[in-house]
C-alpha positions as CSV (number, residue, x, y, z in Angstrom):
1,X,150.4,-88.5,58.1
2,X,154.0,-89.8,58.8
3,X,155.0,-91.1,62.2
4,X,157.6,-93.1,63.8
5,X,157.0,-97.2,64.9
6,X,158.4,-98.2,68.2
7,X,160.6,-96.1,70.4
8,X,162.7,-93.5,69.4
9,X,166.4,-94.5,70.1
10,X,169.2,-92.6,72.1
11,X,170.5,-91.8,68.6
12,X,167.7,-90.5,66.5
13,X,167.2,-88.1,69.7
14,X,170.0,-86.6,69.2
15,X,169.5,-85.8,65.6
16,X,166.7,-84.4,66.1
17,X,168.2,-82.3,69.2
18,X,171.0,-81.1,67.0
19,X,168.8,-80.2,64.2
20,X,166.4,-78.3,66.2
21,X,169.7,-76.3,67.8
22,X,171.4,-75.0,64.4
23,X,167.5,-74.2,63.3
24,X,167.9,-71.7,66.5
25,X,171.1,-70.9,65.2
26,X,170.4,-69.7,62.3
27,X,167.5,-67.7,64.0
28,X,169.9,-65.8,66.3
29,X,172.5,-65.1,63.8
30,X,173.4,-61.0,62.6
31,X,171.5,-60.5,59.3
32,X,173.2,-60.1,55.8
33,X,171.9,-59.8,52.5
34,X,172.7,-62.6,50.4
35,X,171.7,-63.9,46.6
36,X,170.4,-67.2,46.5
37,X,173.3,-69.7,46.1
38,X,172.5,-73.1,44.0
39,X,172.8,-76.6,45.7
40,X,176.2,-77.8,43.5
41,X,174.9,-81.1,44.8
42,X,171.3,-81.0,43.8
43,X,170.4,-81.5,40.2
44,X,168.2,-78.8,39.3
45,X,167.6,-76.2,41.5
46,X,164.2,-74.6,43.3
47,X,162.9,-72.7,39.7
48,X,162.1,-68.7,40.3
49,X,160.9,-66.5,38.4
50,X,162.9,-64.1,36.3
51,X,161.3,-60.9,34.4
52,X,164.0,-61.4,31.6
53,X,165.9,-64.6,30.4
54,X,168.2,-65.4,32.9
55,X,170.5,-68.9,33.1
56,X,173.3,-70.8,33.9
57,X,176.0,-73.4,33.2
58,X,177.2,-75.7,36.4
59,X,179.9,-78.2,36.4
60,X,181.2,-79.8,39.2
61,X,182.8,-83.1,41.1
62,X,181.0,-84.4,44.2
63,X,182.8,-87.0,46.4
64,X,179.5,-88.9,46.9
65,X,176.1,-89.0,45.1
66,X,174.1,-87.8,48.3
67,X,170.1,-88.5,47.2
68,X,167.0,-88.8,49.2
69,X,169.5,-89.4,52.6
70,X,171.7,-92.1,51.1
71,X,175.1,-92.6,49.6
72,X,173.6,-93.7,46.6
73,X,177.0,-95.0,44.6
74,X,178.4,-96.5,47.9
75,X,181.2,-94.3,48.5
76,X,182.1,-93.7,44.7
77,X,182.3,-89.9,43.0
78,X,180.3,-88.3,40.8
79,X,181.0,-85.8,38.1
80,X,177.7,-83.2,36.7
81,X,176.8,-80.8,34.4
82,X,173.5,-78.6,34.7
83,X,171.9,-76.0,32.0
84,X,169.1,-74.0,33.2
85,X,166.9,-70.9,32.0
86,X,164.4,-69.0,33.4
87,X,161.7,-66.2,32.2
88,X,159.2,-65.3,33.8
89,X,157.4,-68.0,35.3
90,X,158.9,-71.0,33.1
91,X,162.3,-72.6,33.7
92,X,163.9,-75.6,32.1
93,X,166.8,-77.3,32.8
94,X,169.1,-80.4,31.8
95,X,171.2,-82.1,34.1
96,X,173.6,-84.9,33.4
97,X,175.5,-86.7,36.3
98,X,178.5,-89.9,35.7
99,X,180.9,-91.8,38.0
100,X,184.1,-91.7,37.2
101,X,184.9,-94.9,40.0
102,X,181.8,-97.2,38.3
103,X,179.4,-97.5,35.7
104,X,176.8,-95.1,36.2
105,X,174.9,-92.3,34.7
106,X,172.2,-90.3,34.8
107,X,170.3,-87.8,32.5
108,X,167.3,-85.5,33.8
109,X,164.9,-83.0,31.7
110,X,163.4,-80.9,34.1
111,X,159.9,-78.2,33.2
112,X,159.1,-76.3,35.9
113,X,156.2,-73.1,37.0
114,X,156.8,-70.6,39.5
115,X,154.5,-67.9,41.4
116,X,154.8,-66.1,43.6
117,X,152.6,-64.2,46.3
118,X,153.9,-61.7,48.5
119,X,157.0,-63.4,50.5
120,X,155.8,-67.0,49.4
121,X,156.9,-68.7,46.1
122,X,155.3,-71.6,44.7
123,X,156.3,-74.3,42.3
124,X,155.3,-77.2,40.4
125,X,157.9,-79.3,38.0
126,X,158.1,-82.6,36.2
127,X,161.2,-84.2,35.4
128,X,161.8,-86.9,33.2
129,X,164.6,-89.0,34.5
130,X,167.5,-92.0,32.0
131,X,169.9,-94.1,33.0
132,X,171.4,-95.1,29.9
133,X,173.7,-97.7,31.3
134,X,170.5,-99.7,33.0
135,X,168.6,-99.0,29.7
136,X,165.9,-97.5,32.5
137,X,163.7,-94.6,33.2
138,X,161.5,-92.7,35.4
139,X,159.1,-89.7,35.4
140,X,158.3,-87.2,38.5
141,X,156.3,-84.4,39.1
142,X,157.2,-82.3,42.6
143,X,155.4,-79.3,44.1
144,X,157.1,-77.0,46.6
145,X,157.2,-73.5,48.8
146,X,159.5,-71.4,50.0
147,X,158.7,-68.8,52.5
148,X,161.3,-65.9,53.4
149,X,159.4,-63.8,55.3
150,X,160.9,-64.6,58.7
151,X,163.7,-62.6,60.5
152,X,167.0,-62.7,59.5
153,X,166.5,-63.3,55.9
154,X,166.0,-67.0,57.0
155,X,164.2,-69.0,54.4
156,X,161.7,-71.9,55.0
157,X,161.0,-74.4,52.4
158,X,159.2,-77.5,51.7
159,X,159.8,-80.0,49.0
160,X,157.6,-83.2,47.4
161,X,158.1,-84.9,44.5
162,X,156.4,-88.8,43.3
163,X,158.5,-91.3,41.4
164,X,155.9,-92.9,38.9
165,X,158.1,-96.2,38.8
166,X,158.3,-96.6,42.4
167,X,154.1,-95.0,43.0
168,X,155.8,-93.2,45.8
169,X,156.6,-90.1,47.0
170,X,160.1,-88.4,48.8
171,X,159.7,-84.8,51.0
172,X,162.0,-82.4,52.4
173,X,162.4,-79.4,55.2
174,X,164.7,-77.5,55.0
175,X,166.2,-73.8,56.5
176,X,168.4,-71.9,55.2
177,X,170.8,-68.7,56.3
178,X,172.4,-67.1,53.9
179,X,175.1,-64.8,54.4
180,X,178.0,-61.9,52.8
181,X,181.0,-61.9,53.8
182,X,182.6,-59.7,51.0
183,X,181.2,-58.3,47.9
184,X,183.1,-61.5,46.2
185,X,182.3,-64.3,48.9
186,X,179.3,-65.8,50.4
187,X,178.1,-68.6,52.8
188,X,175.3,-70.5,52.9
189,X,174.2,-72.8,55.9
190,X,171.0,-74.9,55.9
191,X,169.8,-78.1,57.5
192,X,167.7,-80.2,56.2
193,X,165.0,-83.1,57.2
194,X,164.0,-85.8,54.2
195,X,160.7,-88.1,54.6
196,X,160.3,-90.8,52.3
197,X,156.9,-92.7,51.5
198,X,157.5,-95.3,49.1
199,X,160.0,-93.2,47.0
200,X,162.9,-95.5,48.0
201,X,160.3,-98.6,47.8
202,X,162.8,-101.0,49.0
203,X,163.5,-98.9,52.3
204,X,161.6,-97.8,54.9
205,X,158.8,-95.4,55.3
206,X,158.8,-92.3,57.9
207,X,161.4,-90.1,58.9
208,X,164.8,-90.7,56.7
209,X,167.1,-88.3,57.6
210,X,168.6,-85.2,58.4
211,X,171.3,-83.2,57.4
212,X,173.8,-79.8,58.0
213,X,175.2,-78.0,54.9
214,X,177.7,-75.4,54.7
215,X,178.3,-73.7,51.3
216,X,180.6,-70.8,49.9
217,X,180.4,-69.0,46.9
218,X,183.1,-67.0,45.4
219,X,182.6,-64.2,42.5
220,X,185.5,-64.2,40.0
221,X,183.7,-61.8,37.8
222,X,180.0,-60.1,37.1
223,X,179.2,-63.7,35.3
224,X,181.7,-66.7,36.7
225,X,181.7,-67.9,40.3
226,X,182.9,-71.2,42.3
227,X,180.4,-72.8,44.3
228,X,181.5,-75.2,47.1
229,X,180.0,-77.5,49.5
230,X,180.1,-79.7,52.9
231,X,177.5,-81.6,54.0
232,X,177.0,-84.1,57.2
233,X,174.2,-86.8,56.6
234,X,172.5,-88.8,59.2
235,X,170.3,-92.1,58.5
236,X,167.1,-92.0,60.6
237,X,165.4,-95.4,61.6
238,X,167.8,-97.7,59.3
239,X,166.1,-101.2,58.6
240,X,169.2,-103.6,57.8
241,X,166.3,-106.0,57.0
242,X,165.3,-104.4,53.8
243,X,168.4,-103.2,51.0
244,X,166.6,-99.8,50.5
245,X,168.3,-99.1,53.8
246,X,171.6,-100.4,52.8
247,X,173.5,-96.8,51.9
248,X,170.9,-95.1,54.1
249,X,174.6,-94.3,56.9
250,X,175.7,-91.5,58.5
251,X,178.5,-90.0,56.5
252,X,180.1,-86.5,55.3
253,X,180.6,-85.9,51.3
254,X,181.9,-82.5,50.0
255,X,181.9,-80.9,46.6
256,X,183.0,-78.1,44.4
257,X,182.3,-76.5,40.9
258,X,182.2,-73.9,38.6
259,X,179.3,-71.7,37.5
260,X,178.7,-69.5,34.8
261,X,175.5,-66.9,34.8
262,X,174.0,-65.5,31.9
């Protein structure tokens, strides 16, 4: 369905070539048992399902607003807050995001189902999206799987969701190796490939980007952790011609934040 126009430069190959080497990486690396650790810089995380209600507070800063590839308040920060719950096969969550450095802000309402099937999980969400400043809003609905039935507790997942304003849609790759260092602190490392079809509709379709993540968590108690972050991004197949494109760089953001479970 997606392919790439023209000839692939000297740079893009080398994404691609370090991409495919941590991905071996992660293969080869000792197994650990690890929980799942949330994405500080994501809105609302992958829903699962939880026999019993089971949820969580998140605040944090991020030194860039990293979304669908880009650095999407042009080098600014960005403050959030998250509220989720689970049971069973329902989750909901609220997630509110501002810039300290310009005006910006962003509300999202996110309903979400989850099944899952032997080492597969499944889930479909819709998420309704304001930017009070603009006096705008959007609507979504995404689908995903996550299969963690490979060795080494690594973790395969794909991502889609469709932007009704734009009539397109964003999707992601990703792998993930999780890891315990102590009882109290944990590391996370994933990479991560983004597609975009008309999501972004002022930038360009095909490959977008890929990136490298390294996370920590650290326990302060049964119910209160801090959750930090480093990413590396890289644009793939930048169009300067079309401002969609304009934020879509290659640049590093970081983050950290706190997390209560409940």
């Amino acid at each position: 369905m997606f392919s790439l126009k023209g000839r692939i430069s000297r740079k893009t190959f080398w994404i691609y070539y370090a991409t495919a080497i941590f991905a071996a990486t992660m293969l080869t690396a000792p197994q650990s048992l690890f929980g799942h650790e949330p994405e500080s810089h994501q809105p609302i995380n992958r829903p699962s399902a939880h026999e019993e209600i089971h949820g969580h507070v998140h605040a944090g800063w991020e030194s860039k607003y990293f979304s669908e590839g880009r650095d999407s308040l042009d080098g600014d920060s960005l403050f959030a807050s998250s509220l989720e719950i689970a049971w069973q096969h329902l989750t909901g969550g609220i997630w509110y995001g501002s810039s300290p450095d310009q005006r910006y802000d962003e509300l999202q309402l996110t309903l979400a189902l989850t099944q899952t099937i032997g080492d597969f999980e499944f889930y479909g969400r819709y998420t309704h999206l304001r930017f009070p400043f603009d006096d705008s809003h959007d609507n979504e609905i995404g689908a995903g799987i996550a299969w963690s039935g490979l060795p080494l507790d690594v973790e395969l997942a794909a991502d889609i969701y469709n932007s009704f304003d734009a009539d397109g849609y964003f999707a992601e790759i990703s792998a993930t190796r999780e890891f315990s260092i102590t009882d109290e602190l944990s590391i996370n490392l994933s990479g991560l490939f983004g597609i975009n079809q008309g999501y972004v509709c002022d930038g360009h379709d095909g490959a977008n980007h890929a990136a490298l993540r390294l996370g920590i968590g650290l326990a302060l108690s049964d119910s209160l952790s801090i959750m930090a972050h480093a990413t590396y991004s890289w644009g793939i197949g930048r169009d300067l011609t079309l401002p969609g494109d304009d934020q879509l760089i290659d640049f590093v953001h970081v983050g950290v934040g706190l997390q209560w479970s409940f």
